[in-house]
PyMOL CGO cylinders between C-alpha atoms (Angstrom):
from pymol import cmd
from pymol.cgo import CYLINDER

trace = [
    CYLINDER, -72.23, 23.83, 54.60, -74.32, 21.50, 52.23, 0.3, 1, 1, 1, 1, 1, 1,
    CYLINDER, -74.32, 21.50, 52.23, -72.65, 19.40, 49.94, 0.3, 1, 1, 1, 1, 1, 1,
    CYLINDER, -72.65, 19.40, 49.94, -74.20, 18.40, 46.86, 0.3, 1, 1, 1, 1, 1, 1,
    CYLINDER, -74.20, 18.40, 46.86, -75.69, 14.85, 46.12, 0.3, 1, 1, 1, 1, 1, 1,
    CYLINDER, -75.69, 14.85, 46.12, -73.18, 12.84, 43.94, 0.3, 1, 1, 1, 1, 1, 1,
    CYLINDER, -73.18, 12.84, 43.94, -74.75, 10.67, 41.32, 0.3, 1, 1, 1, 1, 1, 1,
    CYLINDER, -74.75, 10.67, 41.32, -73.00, 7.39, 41.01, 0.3, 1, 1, 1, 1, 1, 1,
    CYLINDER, -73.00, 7.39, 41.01, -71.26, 7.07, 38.11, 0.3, 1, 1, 1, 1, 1, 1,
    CYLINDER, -71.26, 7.07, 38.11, -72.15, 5.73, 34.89, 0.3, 1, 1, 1, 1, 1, 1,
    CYLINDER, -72.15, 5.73, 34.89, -70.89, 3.09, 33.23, 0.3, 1, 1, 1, 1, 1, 1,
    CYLINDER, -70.89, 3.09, 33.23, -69.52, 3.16, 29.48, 0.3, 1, 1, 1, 1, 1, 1,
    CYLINDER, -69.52, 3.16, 29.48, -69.63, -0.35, 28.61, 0.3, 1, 1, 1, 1, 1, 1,
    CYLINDER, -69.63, -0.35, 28.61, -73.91, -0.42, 30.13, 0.3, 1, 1, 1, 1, 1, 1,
    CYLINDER, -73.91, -0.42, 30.13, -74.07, 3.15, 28.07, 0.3, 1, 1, 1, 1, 1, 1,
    CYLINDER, -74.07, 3.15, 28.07, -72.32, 1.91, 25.19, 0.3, 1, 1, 1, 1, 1, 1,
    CYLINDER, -72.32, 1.91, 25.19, -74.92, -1.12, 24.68, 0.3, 1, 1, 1, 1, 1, 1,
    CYLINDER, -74.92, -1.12, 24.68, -78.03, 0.74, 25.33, 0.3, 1, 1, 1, 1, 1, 1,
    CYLINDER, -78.03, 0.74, 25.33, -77.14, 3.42, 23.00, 0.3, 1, 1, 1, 1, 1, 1,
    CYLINDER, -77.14, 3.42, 23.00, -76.73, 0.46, 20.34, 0.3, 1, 1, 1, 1, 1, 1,
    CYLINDER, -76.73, 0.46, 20.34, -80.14, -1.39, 21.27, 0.3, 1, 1, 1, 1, 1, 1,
    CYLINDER, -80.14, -1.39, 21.27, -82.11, 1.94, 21.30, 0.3, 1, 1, 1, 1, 1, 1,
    CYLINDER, -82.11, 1.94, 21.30, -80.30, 2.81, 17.81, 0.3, 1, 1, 1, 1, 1, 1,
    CYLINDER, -80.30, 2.81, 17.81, -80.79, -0.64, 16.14, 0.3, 1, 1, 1, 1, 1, 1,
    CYLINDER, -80.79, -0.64, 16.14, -84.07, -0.16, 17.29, 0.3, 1, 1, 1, 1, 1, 1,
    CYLINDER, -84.07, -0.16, 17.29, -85.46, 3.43, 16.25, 0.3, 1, 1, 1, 1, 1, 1,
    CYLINDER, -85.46, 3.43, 16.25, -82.96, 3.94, 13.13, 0.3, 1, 1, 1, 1, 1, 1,
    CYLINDER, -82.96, 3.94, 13.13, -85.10, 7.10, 12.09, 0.3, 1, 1, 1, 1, 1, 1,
    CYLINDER, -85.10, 7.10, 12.09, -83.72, 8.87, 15.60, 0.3, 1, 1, 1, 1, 1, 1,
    CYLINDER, -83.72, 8.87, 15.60, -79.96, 10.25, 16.49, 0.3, 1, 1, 1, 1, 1, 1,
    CYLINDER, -79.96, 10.25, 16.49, -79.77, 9.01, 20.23, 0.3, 1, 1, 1, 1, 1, 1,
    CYLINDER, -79.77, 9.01, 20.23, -77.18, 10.10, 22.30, 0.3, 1, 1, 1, 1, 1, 1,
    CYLINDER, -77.18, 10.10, 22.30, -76.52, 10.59, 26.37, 0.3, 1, 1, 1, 1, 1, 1,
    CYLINDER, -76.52, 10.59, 26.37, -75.47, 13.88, 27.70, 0.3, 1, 1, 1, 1, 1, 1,
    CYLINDER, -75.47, 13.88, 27.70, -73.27, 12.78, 30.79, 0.3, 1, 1, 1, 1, 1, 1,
    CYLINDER, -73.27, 12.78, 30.79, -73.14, 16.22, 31.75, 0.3, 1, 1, 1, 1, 1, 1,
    CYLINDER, -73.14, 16.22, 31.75, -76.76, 16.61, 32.68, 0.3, 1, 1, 1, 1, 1, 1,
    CYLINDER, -76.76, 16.61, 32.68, -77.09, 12.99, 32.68, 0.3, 1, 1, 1, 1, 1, 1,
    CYLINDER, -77.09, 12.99, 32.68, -80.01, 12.98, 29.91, 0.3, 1, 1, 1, 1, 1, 1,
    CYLINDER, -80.01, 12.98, 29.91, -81.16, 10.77, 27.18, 0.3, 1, 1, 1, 1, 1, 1,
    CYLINDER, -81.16, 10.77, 27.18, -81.28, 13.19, 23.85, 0.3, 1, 1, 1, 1, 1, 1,
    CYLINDER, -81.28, 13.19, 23.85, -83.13, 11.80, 20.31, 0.3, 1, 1, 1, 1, 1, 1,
    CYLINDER, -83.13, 11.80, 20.31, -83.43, 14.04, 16.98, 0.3, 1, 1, 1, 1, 1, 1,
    CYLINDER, -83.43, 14.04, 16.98, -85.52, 13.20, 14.32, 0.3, 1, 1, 1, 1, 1, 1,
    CYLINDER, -85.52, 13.20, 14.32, -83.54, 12.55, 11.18, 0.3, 1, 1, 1, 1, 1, 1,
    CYLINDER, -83.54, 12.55, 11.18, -84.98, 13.58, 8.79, 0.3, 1, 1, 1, 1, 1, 1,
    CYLINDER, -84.98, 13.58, 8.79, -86.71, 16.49, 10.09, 0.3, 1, 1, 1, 1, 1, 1,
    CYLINDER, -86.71, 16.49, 10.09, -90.16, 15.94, 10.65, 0.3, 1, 1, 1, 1, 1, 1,
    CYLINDER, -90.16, 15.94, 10.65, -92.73, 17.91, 7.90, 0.3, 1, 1, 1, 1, 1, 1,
    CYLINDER, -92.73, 17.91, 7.90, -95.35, 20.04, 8.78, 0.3, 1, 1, 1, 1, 1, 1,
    CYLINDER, -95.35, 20.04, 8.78, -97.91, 16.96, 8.10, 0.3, 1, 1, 1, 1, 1, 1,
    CYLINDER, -97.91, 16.96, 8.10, -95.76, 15.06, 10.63, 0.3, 1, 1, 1, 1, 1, 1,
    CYLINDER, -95.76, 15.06, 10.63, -95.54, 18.11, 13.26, 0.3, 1, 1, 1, 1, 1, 1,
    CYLINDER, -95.54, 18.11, 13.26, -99.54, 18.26, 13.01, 0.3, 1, 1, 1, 1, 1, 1,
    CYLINDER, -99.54, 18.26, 13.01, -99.46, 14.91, 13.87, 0.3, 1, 1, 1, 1, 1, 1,
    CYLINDER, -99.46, 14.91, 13.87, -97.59, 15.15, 16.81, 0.3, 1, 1, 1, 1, 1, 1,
    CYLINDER, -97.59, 15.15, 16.81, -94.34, 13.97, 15.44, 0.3, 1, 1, 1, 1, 1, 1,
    CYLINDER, -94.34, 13.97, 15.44, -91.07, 16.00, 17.61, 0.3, 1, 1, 1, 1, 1, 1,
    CYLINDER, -91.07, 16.00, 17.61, -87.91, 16.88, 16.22, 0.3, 1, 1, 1, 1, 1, 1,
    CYLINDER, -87.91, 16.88, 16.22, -86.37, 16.11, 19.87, 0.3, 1, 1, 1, 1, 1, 1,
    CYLINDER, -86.37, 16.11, 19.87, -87.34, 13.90, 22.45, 0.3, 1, 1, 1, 1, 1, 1,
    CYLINDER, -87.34, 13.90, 22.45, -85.35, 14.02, 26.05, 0.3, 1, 1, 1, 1, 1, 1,
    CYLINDER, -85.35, 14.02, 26.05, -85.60, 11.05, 28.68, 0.3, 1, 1, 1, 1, 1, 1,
    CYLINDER, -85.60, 11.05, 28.68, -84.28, 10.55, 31.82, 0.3, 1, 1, 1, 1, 1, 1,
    CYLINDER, -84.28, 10.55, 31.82, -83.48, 6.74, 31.21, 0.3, 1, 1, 1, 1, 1, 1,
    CYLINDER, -83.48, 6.74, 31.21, -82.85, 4.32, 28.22, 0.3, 1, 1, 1, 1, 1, 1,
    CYLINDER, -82.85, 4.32, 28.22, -86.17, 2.53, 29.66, 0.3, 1, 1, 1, 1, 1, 1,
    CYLINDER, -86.17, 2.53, 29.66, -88.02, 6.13, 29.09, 0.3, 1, 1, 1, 1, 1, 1,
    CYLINDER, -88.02, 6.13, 29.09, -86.55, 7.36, 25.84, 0.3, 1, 1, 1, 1, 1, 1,
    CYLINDER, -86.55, 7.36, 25.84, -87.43, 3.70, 24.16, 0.3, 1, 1, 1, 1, 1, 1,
    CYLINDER, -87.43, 3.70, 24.16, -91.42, 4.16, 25.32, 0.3, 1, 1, 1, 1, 1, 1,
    CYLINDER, -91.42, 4.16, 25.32, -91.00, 8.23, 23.56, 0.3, 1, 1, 1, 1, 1, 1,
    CYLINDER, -91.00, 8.23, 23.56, -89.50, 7.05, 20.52, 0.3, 1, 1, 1, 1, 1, 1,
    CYLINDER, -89.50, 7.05, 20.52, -92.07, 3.40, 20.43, 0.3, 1, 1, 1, 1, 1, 1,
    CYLINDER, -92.07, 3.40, 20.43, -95.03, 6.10, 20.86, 0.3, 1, 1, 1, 1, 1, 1,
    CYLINDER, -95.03, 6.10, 20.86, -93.50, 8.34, 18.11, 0.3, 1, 1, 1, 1, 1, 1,
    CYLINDER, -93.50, 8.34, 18.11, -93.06, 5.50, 15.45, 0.3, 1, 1, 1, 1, 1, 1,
    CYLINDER, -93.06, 5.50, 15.45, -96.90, 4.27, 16.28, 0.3, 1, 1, 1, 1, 1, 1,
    CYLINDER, -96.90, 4.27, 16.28, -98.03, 7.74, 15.55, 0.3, 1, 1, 1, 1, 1, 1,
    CYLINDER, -98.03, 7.74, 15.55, -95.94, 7.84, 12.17, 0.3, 1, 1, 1, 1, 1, 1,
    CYLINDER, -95.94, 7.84, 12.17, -97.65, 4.61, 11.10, 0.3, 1, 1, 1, 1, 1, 1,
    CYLINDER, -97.65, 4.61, 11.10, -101.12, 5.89, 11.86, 0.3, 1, 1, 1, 1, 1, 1,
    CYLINDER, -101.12, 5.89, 11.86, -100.62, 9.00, 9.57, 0.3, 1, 1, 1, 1, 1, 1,
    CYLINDER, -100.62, 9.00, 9.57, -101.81, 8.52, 5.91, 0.3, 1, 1, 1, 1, 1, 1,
    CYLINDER, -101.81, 8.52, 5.91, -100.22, 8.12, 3.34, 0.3, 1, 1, 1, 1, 1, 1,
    CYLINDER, -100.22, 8.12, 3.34, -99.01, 11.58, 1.56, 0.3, 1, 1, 1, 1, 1, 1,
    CYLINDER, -99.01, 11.58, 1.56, -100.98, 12.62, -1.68, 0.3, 1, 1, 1, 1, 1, 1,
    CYLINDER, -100.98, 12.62, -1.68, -99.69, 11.86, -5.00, 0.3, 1, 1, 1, 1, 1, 1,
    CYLINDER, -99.69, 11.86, -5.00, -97.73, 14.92, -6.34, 0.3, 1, 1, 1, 1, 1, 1,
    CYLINDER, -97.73, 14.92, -6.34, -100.02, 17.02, -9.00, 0.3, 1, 1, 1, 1, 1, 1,
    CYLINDER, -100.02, 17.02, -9.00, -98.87, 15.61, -12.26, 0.3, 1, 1, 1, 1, 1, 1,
    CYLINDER, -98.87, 15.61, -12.26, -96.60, 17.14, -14.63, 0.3, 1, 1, 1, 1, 1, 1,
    CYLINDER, -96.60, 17.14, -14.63, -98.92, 19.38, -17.31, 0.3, 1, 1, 1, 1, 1, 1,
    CYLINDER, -98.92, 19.38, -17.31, -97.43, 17.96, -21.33, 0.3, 1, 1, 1, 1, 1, 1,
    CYLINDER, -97.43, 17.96, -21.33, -97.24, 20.09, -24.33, 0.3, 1, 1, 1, 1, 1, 1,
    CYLINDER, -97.24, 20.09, -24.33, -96.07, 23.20, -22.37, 0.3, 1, 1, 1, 1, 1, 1,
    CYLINDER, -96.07, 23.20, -22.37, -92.79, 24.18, -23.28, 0.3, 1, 1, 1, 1, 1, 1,
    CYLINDER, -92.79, 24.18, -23.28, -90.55, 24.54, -20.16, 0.3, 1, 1, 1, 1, 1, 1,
    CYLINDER, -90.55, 24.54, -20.16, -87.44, 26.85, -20.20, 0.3, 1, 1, 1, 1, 1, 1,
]
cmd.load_cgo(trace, "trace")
C-alpha cells in the first residue's frame, strides 16, 4: 500500500507575516493562502477594465510561494504603470435641456 507524501506543516505566525508584507506591499490585490491546497491566491480589487484586461492585467493570480506570488503581482503593477493614461470623458453638451 502507498501512503501519501505529507507536507510539513505550515506555520501561522511565518504565514501571518508574509500575508502582511505581500499586502502592505500590493494594496490593489486581496492575498490570501489556501492551506487546503497549500496555494498563494490574489484578486484584483477593483476589477480590472477591459483596457486593463487588453493589457494583460488578471483578475486572479495563483502562486505556489510568497517568493512567487510577490514577482506575479511586481510584474502586474509594472504593466499597470506602462498603460496610458485613460481619455478624458466626452464633455457634457450645454443648452440641452436634460429630464
Amino acid at each position: 500500500m502507498i501512503t501519501p507524501r505529507r507536507l510539513p506543516p505550515v506555520d501561522p505566525g511565518l504565514l501571518a507575516e508574509q500575508l502582511l508584507a505581500l499586502k502592505e506591499i500590493h494594496p490593489g490585490w486581496r492575498i490570501s493562502y489556501d492551506s487546503g491546497i497549500r496555494v498563494w491566491i490574489a484578486i484584483r480589487s477593483p476589477l480590472p477594465g477591459a483596457r486593463e484586461v487588453a493589457a494583460g492585467i488578471k483578475y486572479m493570480i495563483r502562486a505556489a510561494s510568497p517568493e512567487r506570488m510577490g514577482e506575479k503581482l511586481t510584474e502586474q503593477a509594472e504593466l499597470l504603470k506602462a498603460l496610458p493614461a485613460p481619455p478624458p470623458p466626452p464633455p457634457i453638451p450645454r443648452g440641452l435641456l436634460l429630464l
